[in-house]
Every structure is written in C-alpha cells, then in structure tokens.
PLY file of the C-alpha trace (Angstrom):
ply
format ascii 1.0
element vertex 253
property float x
property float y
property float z
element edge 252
property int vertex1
property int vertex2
end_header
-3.54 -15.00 16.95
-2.42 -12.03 18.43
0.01 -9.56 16.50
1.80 -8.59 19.84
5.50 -8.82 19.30
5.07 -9.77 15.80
7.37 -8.48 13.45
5.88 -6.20 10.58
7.36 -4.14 7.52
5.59 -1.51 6.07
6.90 0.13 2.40
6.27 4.04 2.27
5.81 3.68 5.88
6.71 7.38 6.75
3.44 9.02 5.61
0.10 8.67 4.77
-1.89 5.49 4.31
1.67 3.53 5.40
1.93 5.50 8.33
-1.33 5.06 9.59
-0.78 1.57 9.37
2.25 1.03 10.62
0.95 3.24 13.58
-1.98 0.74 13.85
0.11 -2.45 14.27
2.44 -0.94 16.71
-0.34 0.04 18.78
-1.64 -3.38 19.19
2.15 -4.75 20.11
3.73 -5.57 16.44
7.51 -4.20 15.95
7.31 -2.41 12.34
9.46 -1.81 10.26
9.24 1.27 8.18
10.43 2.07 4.76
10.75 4.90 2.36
13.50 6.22 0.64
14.05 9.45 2.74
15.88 7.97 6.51
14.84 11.73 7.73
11.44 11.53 7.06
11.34 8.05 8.42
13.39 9.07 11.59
10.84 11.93 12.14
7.98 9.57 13.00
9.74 6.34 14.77
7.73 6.50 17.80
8.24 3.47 20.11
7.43 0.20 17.83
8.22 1.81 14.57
11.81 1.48 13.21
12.97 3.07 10.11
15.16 1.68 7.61
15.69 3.46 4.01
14.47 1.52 0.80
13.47 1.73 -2.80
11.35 -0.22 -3.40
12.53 -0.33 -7.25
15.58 -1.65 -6.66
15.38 -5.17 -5.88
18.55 -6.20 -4.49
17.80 -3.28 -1.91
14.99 -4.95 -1.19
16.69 -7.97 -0.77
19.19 -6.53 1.85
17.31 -4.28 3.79
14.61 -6.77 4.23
17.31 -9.18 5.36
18.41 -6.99 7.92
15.54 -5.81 9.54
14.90 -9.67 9.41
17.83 -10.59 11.32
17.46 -7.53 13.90
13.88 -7.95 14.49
13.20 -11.78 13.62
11.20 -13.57 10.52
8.16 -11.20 8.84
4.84 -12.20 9.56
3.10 -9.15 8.38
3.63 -7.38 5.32
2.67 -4.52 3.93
3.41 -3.64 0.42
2.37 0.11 0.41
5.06 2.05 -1.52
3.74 3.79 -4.32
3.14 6.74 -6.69
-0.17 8.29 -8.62
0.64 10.07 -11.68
-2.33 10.51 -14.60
-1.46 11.14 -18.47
-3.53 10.57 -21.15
-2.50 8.07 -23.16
-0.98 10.25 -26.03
1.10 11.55 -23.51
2.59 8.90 -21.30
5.57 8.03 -22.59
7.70 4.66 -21.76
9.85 6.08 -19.38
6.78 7.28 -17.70
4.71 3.93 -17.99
7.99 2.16 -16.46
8.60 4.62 -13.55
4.66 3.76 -12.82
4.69 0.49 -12.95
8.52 -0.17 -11.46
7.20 1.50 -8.36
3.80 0.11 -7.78
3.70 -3.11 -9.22
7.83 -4.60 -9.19
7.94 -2.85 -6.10
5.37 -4.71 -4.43
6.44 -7.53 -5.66
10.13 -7.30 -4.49
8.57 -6.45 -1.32
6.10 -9.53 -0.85
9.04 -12.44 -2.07
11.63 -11.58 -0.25
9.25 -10.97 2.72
8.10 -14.67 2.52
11.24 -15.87 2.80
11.53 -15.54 6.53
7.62 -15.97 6.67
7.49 -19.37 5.71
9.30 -20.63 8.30
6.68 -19.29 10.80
3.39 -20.72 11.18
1.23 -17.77 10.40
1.53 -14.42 8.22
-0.65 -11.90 6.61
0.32 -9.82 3.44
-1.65 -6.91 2.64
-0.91 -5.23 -1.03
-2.63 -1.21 -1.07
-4.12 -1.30 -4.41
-6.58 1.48 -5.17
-9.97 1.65 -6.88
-8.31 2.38 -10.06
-7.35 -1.69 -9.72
-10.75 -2.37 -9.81
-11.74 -0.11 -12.50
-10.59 2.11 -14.94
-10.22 6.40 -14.15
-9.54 8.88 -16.68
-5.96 9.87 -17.59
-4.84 6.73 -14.73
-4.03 4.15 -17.51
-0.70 3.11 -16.10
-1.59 3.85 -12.74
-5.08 1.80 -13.46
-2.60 -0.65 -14.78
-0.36 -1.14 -12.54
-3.24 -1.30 -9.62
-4.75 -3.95 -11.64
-1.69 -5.85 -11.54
-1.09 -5.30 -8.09
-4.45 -7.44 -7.34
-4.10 -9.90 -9.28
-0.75 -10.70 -8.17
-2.74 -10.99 -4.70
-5.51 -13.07 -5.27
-2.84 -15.49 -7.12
-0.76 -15.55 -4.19
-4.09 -16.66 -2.37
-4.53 -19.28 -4.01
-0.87 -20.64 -4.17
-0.95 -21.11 -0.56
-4.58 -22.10 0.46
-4.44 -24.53 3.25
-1.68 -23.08 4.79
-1.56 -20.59 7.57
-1.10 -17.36 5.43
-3.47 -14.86 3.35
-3.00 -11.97 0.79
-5.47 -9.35 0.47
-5.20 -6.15 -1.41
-7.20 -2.77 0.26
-8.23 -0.53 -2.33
-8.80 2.65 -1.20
-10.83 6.10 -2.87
-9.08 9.20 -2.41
-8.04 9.70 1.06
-6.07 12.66 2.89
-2.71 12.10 2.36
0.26 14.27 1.01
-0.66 12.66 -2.81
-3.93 14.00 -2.56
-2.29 17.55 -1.89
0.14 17.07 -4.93
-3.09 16.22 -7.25
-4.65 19.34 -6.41
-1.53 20.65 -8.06
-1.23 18.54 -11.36
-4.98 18.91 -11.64
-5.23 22.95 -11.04
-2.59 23.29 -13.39
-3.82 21.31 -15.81
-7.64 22.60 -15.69
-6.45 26.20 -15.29
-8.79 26.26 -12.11
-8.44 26.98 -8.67
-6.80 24.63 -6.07
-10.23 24.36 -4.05
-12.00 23.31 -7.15
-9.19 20.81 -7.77
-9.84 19.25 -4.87
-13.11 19.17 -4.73
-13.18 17.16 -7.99
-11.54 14.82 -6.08
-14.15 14.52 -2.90
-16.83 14.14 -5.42
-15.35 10.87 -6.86
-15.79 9.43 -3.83
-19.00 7.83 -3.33
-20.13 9.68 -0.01
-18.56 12.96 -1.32
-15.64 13.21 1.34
-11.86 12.36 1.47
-11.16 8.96 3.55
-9.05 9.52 6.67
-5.86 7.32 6.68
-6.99 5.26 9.88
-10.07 4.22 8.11
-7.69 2.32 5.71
-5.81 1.41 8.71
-8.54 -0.24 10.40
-8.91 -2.36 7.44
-5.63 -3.44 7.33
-5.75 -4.23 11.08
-8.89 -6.33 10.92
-7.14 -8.34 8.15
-4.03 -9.34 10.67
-6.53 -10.07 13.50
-8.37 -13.04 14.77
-11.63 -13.26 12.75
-10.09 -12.76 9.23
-8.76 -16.20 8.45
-11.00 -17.03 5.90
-10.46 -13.55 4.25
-8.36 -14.28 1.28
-7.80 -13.25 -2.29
-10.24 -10.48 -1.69
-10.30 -6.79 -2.61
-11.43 -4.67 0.46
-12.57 -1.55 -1.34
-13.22 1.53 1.05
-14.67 4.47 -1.05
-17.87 5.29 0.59
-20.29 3.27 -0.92
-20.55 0.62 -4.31
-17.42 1.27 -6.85
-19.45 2.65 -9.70
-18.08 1.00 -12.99
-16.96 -2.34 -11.63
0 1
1 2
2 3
3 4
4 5
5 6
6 7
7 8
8 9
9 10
10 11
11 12
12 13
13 14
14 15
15 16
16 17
17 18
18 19
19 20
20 21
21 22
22 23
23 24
24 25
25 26
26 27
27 28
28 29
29 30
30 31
31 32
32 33
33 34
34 35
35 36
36 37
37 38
38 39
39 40
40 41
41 42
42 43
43 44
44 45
45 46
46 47
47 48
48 49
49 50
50 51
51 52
52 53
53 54
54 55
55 56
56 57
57 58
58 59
59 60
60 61
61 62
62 63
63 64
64 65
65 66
66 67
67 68
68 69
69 70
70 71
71 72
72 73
73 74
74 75
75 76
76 77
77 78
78 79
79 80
80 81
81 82
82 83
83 84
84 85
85 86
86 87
87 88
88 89
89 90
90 91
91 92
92 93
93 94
94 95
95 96
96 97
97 98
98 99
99 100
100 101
101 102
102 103
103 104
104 105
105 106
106 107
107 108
108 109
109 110
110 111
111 112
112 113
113 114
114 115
115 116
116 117
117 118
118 119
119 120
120 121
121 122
122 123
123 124
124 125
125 126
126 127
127 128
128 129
129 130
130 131
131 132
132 133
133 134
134 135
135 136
136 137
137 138
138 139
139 140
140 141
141 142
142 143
143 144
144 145
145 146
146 147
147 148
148 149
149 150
150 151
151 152
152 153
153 154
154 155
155 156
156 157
157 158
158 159
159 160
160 161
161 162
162 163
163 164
164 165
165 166
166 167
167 168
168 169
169 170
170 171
171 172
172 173
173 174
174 175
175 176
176 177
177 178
178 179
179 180
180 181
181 182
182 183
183 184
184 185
185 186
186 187
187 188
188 189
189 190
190 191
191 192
192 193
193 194
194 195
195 196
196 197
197 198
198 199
199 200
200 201
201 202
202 203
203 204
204 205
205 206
206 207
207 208
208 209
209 210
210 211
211 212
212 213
213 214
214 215
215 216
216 217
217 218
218 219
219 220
220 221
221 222
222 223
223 224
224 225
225 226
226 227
227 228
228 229
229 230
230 231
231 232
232 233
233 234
234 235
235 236
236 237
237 238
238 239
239 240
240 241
241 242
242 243
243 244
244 245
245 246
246 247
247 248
248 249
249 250
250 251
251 252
C-alpha cells in the first residue's frame, strides 16, 4: 500500500526526530501535517507536503479541533505520529507533582489525545499506521528519568494494547524507541547536565554518546527510516512491537 497522497499528522513536527519524519513521508507522496505549539517555527520548515498547524498536545480539546480541521482540509488520517514530547531528569527527592504532571501530561496524555482523535477519521479508511516515539527509557529504567522512564513506559504499553484491540483489522501501532540522537533536546541536556555536574559542556555530552551502545549520537533520519519502513509494504505483520534503535542490545532490559 503505497503512502502517496495519504494523509499524515505528525506532533512536534517542526524539529528533530518529528521533522525528520514528517520530511520522510512527504518525500514518498504523504500530505503531513505538522504540529507544535510555535506556528513560526512550524511555518519555517513547510516545504511542499508539510503543512503546519499549531497544537498542544496537552490540551485535549485542541487536539480535538485542530485534528478535525486538518481532517476536513486534507481528508481522514491514515498515518499518525504521536511524537510531541519533553525529557526532563530529577531525582526522585526532587521531582515534585507539578513536575511529574507536566512530564507525563506531555508525553503520555498527549499521545494519547493525539492517537483517539486521530482514529476517528482512520476508521473509516481501510488501512492506517500509528507510530508512538517512545524512548529507551520505556524499555528500561535511566538514572534521574523516573517520570520521564514513566511516562515512556506508559507510552508503550498504551501501544502494544492498541495492537491488540484491533488485530485482524487493517491497522497497526508500534512505538520506536530511540537512544540519544542529535536533536535540539540533546543540546538542552548538555546544559541541565553541565550545570548540574559542574563540568564542561563537551564532557556533558559526551556522557551522553557513551550511553549509546556504539558510542555515537543517532541521526534523526535513522529514526525516520524506521518509522517509514513501518508505513510501507512489508510491515503488516509488525505490530505491538518496540523498534529500539540505540546501536546495539538495550543493556538492562
């Protein structure tokens, strides 16, 4: 099944990881919608097949009425991409609620907002693929990342629920799960963690490339190409599954 002319939506869509993919999918044919809550920054990559429309992903009757709107310019979703989300580490004596809730309102809610009101128009089509970006901290625990680990966590298993709810039928869910790749986040890590460690920002980073398995940060197309093999012929059996991409086995699984 080709993706050409399909209609896709893509949440934090105007950088990084959600750029890359939305990039991906409108180079094969898809129209994608692209979210975020800054229009400008949105506005400033809308090539041709990329169309930017402001939401937070928090707020769910946004959701709800942006999604129906790019619905009723662009036709019924059948790809969705729930990638909208932020990576913040605390220790546990000093994550507060309002800090657990902003985590978790973001990456888990969000995605969730995202992915029912997507499959609204979706079901009325006969074919879809939804694609959550989880990280490996869904698949295991880091230090400091409890409500991000959390919320990760949640995010699969969300996804491999939604797999099974609708086995049979001409739709899968798959969450990517991604090591540290080269995005803007990565830069404001280096940040939180030179501050913290009182070290320098190379250093910082470098703790970083050596938590990934083949000692490198992952480009954003490599995560792209994952999510494009997932909406192309080949992956209908792929379901339910975690597709990690950190450079080799996820030590601590």
């Amino acid at each position: 099944m080709s993706i050409q002319g399909k209609h896709a939506i893509v949440t934090g869509g105007g950088t990084g990881i959600g750029l890359a993919i939305a990039r991906a999918l409108a180079a094969e044919g898809a129209q994608v919608t692209i979210t975020g809550r800054r229009l400008e920054v949105l506005q400033e990559v809308a090539t041709d097949g990329l169309h930017p429309m402001a939401m937070d992903v928090t707020d769910e009757g946004q959701v709800r009425d942006v999604i129906d709107a790019a619905v009723d310019a662009r036709g019924p979703l059948q790809i969705i991409v729930a990638n909208a989300g932020i990576a913040e580490g605390r220790k546990l004596h000093k994550s507060s609620t309002d800090f657990w809730r902003r985590i978790m309102a973001t990456n888990l809610d969000g995605a969730f907002f995202t992915i029912r009101e997507g499959m609204r128009s979706m079901l009325g089509t006969d074919w879809g693929r939804v694609l959550a970006v989880s990280s490996i901290a869904g698949v295991r625990g880091l230090p400091g990342g409890g409500a991000y680990s959390a919320s990760k966590h949640g995010v699969i298993g969300m996804m491999r629920s939604l797999g099974e709810d609708f086995l049979g039928q001409p739709y899968t869910f798959n969450s990517i799960c991604p090591g540290y790749v080269d995005t803007p986040i990565v830069t404001r890590n280096v940040d939180a963690i030179k501050d913290r460690a009182g070290i320098s920002a190379e250093e910082a980073k470098q703790i970083m490339v050596e938590s990934n398995r083949h000692k490198r940060l992952i480009a954003p197309e490599e995560v792209a190409a994952a999510a494009l093999w997932l909406c192309q012929p080949g992956s209908e059996s792929v379901n339910g599954q975690e597709i990690m991409i950190a450079g080799g086995q996820v030590v601590g699984r």
